[in-house]
N, C-alpha and C positions, 0 to 999 in steps of 0.2 A: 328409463330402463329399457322401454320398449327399442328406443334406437339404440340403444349400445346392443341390444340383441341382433340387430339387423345391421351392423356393423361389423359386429364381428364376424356372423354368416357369411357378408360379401366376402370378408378379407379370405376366409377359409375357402372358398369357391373360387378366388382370386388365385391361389397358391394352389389348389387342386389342378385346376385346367391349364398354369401359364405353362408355355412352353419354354422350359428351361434350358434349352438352348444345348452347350457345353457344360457338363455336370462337372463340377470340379473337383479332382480327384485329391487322394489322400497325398501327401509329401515327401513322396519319394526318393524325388529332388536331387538324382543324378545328373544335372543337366549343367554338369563342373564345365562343357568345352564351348557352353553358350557365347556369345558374342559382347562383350563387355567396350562402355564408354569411354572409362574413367582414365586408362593409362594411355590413351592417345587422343581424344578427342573424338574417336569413328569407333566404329563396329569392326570389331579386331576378337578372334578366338582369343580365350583367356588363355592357353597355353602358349600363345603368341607372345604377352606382351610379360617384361622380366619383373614388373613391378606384382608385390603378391596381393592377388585380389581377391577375397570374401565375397560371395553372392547371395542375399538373404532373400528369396522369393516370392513371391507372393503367395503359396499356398504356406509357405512358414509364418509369415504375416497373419493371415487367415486365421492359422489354427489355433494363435495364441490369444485370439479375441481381446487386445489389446487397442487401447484408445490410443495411448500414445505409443509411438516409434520406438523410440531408445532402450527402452527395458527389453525388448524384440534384436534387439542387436546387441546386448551387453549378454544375453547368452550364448547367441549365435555365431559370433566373431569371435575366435581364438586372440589373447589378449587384450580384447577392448573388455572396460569398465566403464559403467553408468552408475555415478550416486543417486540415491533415494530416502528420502527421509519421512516417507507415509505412506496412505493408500493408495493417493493419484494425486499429481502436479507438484510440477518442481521447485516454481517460485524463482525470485532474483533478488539481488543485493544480498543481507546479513541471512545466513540459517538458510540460503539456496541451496539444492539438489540442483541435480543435470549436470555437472561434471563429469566429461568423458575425458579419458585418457586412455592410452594405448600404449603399449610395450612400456608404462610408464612416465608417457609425454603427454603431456595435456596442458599443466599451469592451472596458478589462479591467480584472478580467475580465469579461465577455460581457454588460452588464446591461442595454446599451440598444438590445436587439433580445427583442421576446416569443415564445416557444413557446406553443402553444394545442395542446390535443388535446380536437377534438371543442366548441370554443370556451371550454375551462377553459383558467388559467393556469398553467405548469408550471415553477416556477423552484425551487434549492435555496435554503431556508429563513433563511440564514444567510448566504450569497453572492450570492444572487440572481442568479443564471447559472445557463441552460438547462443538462441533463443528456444531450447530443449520445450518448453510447454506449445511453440508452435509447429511442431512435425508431426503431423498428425499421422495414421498408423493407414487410417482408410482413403486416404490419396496417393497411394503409395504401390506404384507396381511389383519394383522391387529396389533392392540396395545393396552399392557398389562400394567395399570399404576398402580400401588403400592402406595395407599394415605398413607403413614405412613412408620417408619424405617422398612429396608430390607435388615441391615450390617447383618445377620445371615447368608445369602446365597451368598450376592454382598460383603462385606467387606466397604471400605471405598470407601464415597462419597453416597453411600446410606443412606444418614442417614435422610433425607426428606422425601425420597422417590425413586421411580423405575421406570424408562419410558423403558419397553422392547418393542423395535422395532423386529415383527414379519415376517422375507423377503418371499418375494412372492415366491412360487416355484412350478413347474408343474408337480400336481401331478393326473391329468387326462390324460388317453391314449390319444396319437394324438397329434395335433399342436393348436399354438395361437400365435395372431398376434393384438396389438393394437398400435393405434397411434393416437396421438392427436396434435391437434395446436389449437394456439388461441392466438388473440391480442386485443387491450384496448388503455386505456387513457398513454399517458407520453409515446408512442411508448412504449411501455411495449409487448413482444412478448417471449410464451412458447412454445415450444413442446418437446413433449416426442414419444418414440417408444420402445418396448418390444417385444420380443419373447420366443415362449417356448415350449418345445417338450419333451416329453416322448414314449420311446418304449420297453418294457420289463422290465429291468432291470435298466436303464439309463435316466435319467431325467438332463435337463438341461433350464437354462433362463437366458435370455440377457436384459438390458436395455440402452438407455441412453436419457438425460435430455439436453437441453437448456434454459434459460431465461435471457431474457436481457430486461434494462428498459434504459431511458432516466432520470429515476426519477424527483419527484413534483417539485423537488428545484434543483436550479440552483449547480450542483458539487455534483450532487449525484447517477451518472451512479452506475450501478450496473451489470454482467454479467457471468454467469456458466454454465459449462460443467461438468455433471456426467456422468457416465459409472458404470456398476454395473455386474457382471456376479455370477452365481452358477449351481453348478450341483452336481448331487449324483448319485451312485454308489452301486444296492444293492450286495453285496458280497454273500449273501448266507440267507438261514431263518431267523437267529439270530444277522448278520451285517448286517450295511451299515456303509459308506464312503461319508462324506460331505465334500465342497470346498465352498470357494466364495472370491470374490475380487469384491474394490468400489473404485475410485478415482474419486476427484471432485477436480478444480478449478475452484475460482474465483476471479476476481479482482471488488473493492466496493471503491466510494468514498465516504468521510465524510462531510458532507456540514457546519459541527457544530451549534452551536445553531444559533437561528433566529437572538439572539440580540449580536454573538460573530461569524461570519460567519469564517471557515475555510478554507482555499487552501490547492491543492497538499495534504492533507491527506488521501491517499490511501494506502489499504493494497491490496497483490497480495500473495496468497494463496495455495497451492498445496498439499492437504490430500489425503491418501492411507489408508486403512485397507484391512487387509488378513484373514484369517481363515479356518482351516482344522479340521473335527471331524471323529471320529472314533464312532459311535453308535452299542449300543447293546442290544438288548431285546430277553428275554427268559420269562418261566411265572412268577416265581416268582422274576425275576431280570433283572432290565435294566438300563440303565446308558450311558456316554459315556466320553471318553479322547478326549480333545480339544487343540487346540493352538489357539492363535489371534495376532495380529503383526498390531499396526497402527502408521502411520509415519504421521512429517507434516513439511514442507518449506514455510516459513512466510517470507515477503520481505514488511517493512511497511516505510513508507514512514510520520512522524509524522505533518508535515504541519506547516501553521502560519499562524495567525491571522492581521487582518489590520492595517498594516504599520509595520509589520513582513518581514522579510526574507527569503529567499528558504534555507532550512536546507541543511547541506555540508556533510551528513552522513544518511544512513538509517540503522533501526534496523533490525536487520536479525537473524532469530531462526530457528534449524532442533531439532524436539525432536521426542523422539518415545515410545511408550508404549507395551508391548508384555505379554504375560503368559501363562501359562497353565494352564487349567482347568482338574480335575476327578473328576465325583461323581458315587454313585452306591444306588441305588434305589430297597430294599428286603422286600418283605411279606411274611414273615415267618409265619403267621397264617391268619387266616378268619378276616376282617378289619383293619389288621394292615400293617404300609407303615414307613418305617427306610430309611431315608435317608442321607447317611454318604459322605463325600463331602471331598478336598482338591482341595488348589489354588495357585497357585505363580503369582505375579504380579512385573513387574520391568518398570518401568519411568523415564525419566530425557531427558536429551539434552544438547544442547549448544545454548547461545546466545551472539552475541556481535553488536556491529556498526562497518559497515563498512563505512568508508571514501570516498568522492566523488573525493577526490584529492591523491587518492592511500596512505595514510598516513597507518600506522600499523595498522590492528584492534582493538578496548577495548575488551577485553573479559570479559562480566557482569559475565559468567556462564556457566561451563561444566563438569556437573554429574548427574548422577543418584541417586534412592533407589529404595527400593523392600518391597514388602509386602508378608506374608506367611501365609497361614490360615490354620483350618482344622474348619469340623463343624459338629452335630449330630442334626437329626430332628427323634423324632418319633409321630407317627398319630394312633390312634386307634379310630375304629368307635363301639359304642355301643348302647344296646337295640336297636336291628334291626334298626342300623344306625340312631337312634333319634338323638343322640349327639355322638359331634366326639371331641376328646380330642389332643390338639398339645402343643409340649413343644419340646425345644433344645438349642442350647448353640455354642458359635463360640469362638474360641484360636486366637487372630492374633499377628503377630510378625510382626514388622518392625523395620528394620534398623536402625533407629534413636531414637524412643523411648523405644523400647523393645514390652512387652505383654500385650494384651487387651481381655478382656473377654467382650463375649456379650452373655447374654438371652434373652430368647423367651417364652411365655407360652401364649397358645389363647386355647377359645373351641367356638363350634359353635350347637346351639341346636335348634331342628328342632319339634317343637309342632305339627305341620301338615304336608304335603305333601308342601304347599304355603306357609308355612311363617318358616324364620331361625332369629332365634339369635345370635348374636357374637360377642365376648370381646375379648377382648387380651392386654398384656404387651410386649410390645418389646422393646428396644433398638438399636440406632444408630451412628453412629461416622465418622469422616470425621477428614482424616489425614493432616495433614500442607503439603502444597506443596512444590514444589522442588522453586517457587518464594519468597514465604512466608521465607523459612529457607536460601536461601544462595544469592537471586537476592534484587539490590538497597539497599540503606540506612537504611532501617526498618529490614534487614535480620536477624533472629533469629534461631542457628541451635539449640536449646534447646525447643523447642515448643514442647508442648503434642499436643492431639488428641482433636476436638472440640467432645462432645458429646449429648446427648439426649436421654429424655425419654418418651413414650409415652403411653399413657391409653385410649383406645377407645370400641365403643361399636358401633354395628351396628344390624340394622331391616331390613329386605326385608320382602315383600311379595305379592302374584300374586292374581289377583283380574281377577274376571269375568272368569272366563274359561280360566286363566292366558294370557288374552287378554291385560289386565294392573299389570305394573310393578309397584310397589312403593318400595325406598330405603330414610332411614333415618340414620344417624351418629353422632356420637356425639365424640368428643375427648379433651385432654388435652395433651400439650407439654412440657417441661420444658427441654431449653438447658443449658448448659455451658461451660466453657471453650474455648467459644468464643476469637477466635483471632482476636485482632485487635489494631492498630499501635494508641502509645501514645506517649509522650513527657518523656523521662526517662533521666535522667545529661544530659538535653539539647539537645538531639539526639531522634529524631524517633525509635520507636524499637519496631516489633511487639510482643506482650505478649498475654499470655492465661489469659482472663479478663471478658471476654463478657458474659451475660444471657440472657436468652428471656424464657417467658412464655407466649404461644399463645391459645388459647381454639377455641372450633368453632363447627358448626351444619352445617351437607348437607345434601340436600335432591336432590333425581335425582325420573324421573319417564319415563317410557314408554308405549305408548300406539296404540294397533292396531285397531283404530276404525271401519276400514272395509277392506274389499281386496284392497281397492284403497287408503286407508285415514290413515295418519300414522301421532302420536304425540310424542316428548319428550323433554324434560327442565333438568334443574338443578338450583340449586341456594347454594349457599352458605354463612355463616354467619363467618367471621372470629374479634376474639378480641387479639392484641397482644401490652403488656404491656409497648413494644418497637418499637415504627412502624419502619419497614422497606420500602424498595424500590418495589415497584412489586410486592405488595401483595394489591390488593383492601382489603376494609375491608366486601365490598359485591359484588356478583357474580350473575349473573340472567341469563341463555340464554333458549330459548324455541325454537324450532323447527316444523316447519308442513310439511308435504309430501303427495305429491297425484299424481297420477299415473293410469296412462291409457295404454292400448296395444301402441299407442304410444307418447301420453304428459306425460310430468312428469314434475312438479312444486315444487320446494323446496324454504323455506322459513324463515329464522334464525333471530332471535332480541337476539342480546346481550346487557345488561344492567352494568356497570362497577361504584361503589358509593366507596366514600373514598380509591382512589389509592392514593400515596402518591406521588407525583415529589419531594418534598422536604423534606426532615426531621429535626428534631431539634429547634430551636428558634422559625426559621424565617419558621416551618412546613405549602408546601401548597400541597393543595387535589386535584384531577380532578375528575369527575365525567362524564359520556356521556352514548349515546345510539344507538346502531349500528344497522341498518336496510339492511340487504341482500338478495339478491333473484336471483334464477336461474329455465330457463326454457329451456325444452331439445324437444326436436321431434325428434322423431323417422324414419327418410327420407326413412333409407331403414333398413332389417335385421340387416345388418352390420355398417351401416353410423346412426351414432344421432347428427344433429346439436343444438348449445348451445348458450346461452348465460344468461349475468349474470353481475349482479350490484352491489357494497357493499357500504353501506354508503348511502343509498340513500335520505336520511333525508339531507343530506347534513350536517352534525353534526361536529363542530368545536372542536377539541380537542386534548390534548398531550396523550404519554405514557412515554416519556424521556422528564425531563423538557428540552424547547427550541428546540423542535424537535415537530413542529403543523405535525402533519397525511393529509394526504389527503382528501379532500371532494369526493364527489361522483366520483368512477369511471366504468369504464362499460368494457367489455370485450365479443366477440364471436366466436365461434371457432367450429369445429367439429369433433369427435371423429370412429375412427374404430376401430371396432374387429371382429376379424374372429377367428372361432374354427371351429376345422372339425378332 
């Protein structure tokens, strides 16, 4: 007792005196004309580039005290949806959460929406569906979302859209130090801690994550451990030299539906991703040569149902995905920006069952493919940057089906200083996986490439002493060649069959009422000719913030109309409305204690039919940072 008293003294002595450096302000988060990644590969004004970019920040990040990513971005992004089926973690294979889709396009499972970290491609190897339990919230600067196809620059699986996770990196002299914990309803317990330092030439940062839950329903434990490191290297003027590496496990059980209850369906988890870049900028040219390398070890354990058995075998998968990335970024003249790109991508694995009575293994599955791209973007900006003109073109080669052409053509035109206009024609595509073509019964090694077209137009513009933000959208989708498993001489077999045509209106706004008083929403109108899973047909969330030297009060209403649990005949809808709040004091420079309620309405509801959500739950916790 005596040292936990003398411990905790330091810590409050620690947080009294550190010097907090940058106090980080409330999320005001005007900052629409920032410099964005994702629709060219450089730092290019968003009002630049024709493709419609979302920017999710890090003090939005922040305030949502949030372990994982996704649910941080399924209210923040006009048209994006994230499924959930508990208090925390998403899980994989049968009864998984983490399903994002966008304007309606996502799939399952999940393949026609890309995860990017840091502009690599992060998909499992074998499935090709993002790995939603490893994005962690506090590695995370900010995030670039791409509503619309982005196979020009990403290849396949962007053909929805682009989620690029931005990693946090220390790029102020000195050191930094945060840490947080916090606990809730269902024994539910997070914490995180980071580091990070810069001196000269050398930048480096550390993270790692816990959370674990007890979960609402009975067999639905949940618990992970990430780790996350990077550092860079400037070499000299015109290089630098990046690194980073992530590993997360977790083990999730499945509780299954309410009225079909599950045992023993656990998966047990272990993903790696690596990456090394070589960066280069000079004035009229910069670019940089990339690698990426992500592995995963799946150990699932399928369960049964009541008056079911203990399965004598579990399914077990190692798959990996790796490639290399160049592109090279030239202005050869006054507004103009060429940016010329190549990529190799290569996926697959092995899966089989392994026997509980040492019996031989099955082997479902052990191979790979590759995908080969090249691409050409050029940008010219004219009459004194009123209007900026984009057009370009992508070659992809794969393995299996041979060559795909994608275009691109957008402009963007700027009447005033506050207000931009912008159209664009793109294309997108999303290749058959390595399950699709050679795993289970339905396996089809002849499959083309599912595709899409998209036509959209977009309004911004800044109001009051661009104290107010307003964004309107407008688009059309048309996919095809939709795969999906039919009945063909009696046998399952997946075939290129599928269409969808989805249309839709978003509108997003923001607004700085005062130094203390901060607004912003979004809403979305989606209509698709085919309902899908995880696509509401409408979207509503509004935000309020206010903030003092040291309260801060955040306050989020999500509205969710016509999701779909069900589709086809027997099609049912859910509907709800999610009432959240968090409130933070400021104890010392360094120390902000928190807490925070979601659901408080107490509001009954599904996202995966037979999987009810939670009613109100509460959580407190307190947060350190120190810079100095």
């Amino acid at each position: 007792m005596k040292y936990t008293a003398i411990i905790i003294w330091l810590t409050l002595w620690v947080c009294h005196n550190a010097s907090y450096g940058q106090e980080q302000k409330a999320d005001t988060a005007l900052v629409l004309q920032e410099a964005v990644v994702t629709g060219n590969r450089t730092l290019v004004n968003r009002n630049n580039v024709p493709m419609n970019i979302t920017v999710v920040g890090r003090n939005e990040i922040e305030n949502s005290s949030e372990s994982a990513l996704l649910p941080v971005l399924s209210e923040r992004v006009p048209g994006l949806f994230v499924s959930e089926r508990g208090i925390t973690g998403f899980g994989v294979a049968s009864g998984a959460a983490g399903g994002i889709s966008i304007r309606g396009i996502g799939g399952s499972p999940n393949t026609q929406m890309l995860v990017l970290i840091d502009g690599h491609p992060q998909f499992m190897g074998l499935m090709g569906h993002p790995l939603p339990d490893a994005y962690v919230a506090s590695d995370v600067e900010r995030v670039e979302v791409v509503r619309g196809p982005a196979s020009i620059l990403y290849g396949t699986n962007a053909m929805g859209g682009v989620i690029n996770i931005i990693t946090r990196k220390q790029n102020r002299e000195g050191f930094s130090l945060n840490a947080r914990a916090m606990g809730g309803s269902y024994n539910t317990q997070k914490y995180m801690a980071n580091i990070g330092g810069r001196k000269g030439r050398v930048d480096a940062y550390a993270s790692v994550n816990h959370d674990r839950t007890d979960g609402d329903r009975e067999n639905s434990k949940f618990h992970i451990t990430n780790g996350f490191a990077n550092a860079g290297l400037r070499l000299s003027e015109h290089f630098r030299f990046r690194a980073d590496i992530s590993v997360a496990g977790y083990v999730a059980e499945n509780p299954g539906m309410i009225t079909k209850p599950m045992f023993d369906n656990t998966v047990d988890v272990l993903r790696g991703m690596t990456s090394a870049s070589l960066e280069n900028e000079f004035r009229h040219l910069n670019g940089a040569l990339a690698f990426f390398y992500n592995w995963g070890d799946h150990n699932i354990n399928d369960g049964y149902t009541t008056g079911g058995k203990p399965l004598d075998y579990r399914y077990r998968s190692r798959d990996n995905a790796y490639g290399l990335l160049f592109y090279q970024i030239v202005r050869p003249w006054q507004g103009n920006m060429i940016t010329l790109g190549f990529d190799y991508k290569s996926y697959g694995g092995k899966a089989w069952n392994r026997f509980l009575n040492h019996a031989p293994d099955k082997i479902m599955v052990d191979t790979s493919s590759y995908d080969l791209g090249g691409y050409a973007i050029m940008q010219q900006n004219l009459f004194k940057d009123r209007l900026t003109l984009n057009a370009g073109g992508r070659l992809e080669h794969n393995k299996s089906y041979g060559n795909k052409w994608i275009p691109q053509i957008g402009l963007a035109i700027r009447p005033t200083e506050n207000f931009v206009i912008k159209s664009s024609f793109s294309k997108g595509f999303r290749n058959p996986t390595i399950r699709e073509m050679f795993m289970w019964a339905p396996a089809n090694p002849n499959l083309k490439p599912e595709e899409m077209t998209n036509y959209e137009v977009v309004l911004e513009h800044y109001l009051f002493k661009r104290s107010l933000y307003l964004e309107v959208s407008g688009f059309i989708a048309d996919g095809k060649n939709l795969i999906q498993t039919q009945i063909i001489n009696n046998k399952p077999m997946n075939v290129n069959t599928g269409s969808f045509k989805n249309k839709g209106i978003e509108v997003a706004m923001q607004a700085d009422l005062s130094g203390k008083f901060s607004l912003s929403g979004n809403y979305s109108w989606l209509y698709m000719k085919i309902p899908v899973l995880n696509a509401p047909e409408r979207q509503l969330y509004v935000n309020a913030n206010f903030h003092t030297p040291k309260w801060q009060v955040n306050i989020g209403y999500q509205y969710i109309n016509g999701l779909y649990l069900v589709t086809g005949k027997n099609a049912r809808q859910e509907d709800y409305g999610l009432l959240n709040a968090k409130v933070s004091y400021k104890l010392f420079p360094a120390m902000t204690i928190f807490a925070k309620g979601e659901n408080l309405t107490r509001e009954k509801y599904q996202i995966l039919d037979g999987y009810p959500m939670p009613e109100a739950i509460f959580f407190g916790g307190l947060h350190l940072s120190i810079n100095r």
